[in-house]
C-alpha positions in Angstrom: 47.9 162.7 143.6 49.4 160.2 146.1 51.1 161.5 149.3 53.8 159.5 150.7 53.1 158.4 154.4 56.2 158.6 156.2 55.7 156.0 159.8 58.8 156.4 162.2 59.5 153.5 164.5 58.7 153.9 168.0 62.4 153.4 169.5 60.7 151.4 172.4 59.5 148.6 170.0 63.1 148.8 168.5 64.7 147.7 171.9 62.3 144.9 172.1 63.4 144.0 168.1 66.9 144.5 168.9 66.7 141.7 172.2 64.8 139.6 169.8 68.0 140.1 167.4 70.2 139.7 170.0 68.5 136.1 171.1 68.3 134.7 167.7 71.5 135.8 166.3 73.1 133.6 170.2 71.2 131.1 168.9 72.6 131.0 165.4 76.0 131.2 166.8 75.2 128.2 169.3 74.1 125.9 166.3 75.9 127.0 163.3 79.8 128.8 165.0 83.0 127.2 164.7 83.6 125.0 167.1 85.2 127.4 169.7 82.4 129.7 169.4 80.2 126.7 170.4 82.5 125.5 173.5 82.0 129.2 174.8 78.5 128.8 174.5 78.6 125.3 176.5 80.6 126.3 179.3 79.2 129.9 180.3 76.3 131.0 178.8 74.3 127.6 180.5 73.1 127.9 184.5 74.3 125.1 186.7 73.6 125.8 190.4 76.5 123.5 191.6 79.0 125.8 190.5 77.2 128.9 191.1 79.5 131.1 193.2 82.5 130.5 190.5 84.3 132.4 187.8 82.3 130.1 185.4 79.0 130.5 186.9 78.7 134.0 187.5 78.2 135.1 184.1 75.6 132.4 183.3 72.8 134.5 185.8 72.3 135.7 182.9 74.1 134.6 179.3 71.5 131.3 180.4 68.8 133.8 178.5 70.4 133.8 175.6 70.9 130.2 174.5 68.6 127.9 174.0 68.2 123.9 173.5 66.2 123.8 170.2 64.7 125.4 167.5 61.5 124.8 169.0 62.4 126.1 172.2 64.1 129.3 170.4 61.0 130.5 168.4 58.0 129.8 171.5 60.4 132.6 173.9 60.9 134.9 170.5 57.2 134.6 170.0 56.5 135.6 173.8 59.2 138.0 173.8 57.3 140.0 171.2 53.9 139.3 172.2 54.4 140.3 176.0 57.2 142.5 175.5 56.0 145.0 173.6 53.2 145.6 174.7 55.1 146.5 178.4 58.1 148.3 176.9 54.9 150.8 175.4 54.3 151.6 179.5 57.9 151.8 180.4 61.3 153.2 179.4 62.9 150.7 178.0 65.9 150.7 180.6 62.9 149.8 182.8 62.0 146.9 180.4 65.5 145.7 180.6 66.3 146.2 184.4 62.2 144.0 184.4 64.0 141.1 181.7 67.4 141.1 183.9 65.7 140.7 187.5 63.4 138.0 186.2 65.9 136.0 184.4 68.5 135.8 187.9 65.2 135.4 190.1 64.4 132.2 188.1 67.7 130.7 188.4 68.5 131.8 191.9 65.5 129.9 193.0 66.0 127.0 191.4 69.7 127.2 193.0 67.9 127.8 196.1 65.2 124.4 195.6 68.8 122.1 194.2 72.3 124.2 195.1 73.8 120.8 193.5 71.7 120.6 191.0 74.1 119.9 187.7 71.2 120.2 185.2 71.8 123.2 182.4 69.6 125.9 182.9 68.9 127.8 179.8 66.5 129.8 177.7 65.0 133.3 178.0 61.3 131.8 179.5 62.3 132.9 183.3 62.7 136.3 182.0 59.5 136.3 179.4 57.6 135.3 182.3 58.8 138.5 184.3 57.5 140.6 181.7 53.9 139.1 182.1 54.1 139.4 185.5 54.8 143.1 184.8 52.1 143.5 182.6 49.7 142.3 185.3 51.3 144.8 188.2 49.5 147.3 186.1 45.7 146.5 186.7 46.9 145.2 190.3 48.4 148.2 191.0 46.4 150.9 188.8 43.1 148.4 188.9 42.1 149.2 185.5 44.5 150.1 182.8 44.4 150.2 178.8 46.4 146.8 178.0 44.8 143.8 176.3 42.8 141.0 177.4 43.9 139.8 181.0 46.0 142.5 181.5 43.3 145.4 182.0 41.6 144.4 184.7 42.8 143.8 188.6 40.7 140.9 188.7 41.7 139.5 184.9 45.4 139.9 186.2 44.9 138.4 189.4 43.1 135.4 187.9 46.3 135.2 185.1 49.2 135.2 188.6 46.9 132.1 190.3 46.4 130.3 186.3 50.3 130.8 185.7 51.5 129.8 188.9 49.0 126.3 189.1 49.6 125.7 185.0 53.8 126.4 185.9 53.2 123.4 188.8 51.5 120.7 187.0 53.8 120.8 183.9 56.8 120.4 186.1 54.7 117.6 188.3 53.9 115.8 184.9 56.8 116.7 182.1 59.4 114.2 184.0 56.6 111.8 183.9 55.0 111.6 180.9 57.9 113.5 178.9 60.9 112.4 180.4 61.4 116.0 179.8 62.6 118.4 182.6 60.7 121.9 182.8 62.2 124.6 185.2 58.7 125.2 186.6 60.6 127.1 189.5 62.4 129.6 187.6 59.1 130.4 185.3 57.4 131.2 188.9 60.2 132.8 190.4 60.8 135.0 186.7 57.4 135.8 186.7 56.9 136.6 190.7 60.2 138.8 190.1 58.5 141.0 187.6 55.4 141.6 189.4 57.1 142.4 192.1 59.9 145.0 190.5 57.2 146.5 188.6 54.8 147.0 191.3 57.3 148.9 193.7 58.3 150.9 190.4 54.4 151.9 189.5 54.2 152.9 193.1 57.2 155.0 193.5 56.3 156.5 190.5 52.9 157.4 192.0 54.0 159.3 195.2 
């Protein structure tokens, strides 16, 4: 006789599935809309510092996160998104999570406003705000010094070795993808994104201590 095992999702995970949705279903709209759908996307959902400050470029601190250039581009942030962001939305509510994704994505495009205000290159893509959920994950073993996450994440030495490897990795991409790419990374945002969630994270863990 077989009993019938019955497995309720965790509503946590769901958030983190529905963000996923949410990103891939922009994306679809982006590529595939009717041409007015596609002229919305162009004009607010993309971050240009130079008109940062504007009825246009308000919205876009953080629409930016959910378009993205390529298919390419689309499914390395999805694939991060899950691998990084579940595993934190398990530690935190999910408002938490989101108010962690929100203040990473405008950190990374309000510092690269602050390094170019007239910068008219299109900032877009979720990766700012993926990087401030890694930086999340490490404020755990920085914060708690040992915690039960995976890999470079459970340890305050693991996750301080992960903040100096992102950082330095983040700087020589953007030092060499012009170069040899003739491809423009926002190395500054990544940092910023990441730095962002640490941060946030850390002061929450803290407070949430006392």
């Amino acid at each position: 006789m077989m009993q019938k095992y019955q497995h309720n999702p965790d509503p946590a995970v769901l958030f983190v599935w529905a963000l996923f949705s949410l990103i891939l279903v922009c994306y679809g709209m982006a590529t595939l809309g009717a041409p007015i759908i596609k002229q919305i996307f162009i004009l607010y959902f993309p971050f240009i510092p130079a008109r940062f400050g504007n009825s246009q470029g308000l919205p876009s601190l953080l629409l930016h996160v959910l378009m993205h250039a390529n298919l390419t581009h689309l499914l390395v942030n999805l694939g991060m998104l899950v691998a990084f962001g579940i595993p934190l939305v398990k530690k935190v509510r999910p408002t938490v999570f989101f108010l962690i994704f929100c203040t990473a994505a405008i950190a990374g495009v309000l510092a690269e406003f602050i390094a170019n205000p007239q910068g008219k290159a299109p900032l877009i893509g979720a990766s700012a705000a993926i990087a401030g959920l890694m930086g999340a994950l490490c404020s755990f073993a920085i914060v708690k010094k040992r915690v039960a996450l995976p890999g470079p994440f459970e340890k305050r030495k693991f996750a301080w070795r992960f903040v100096a490897a992102w950082i330095i990795l983040n700087i020589i991409i953007g030092i060499i993808s012009p170069v040899a790419y003739n491809l423009r990374i926002a190395w500054i945002a990544h940092i910023a994104g990441f730095l962002g969630g640490l941060s946030l994270s850390s002061i929450i863990i803290i407070i949430q201590k006392k």
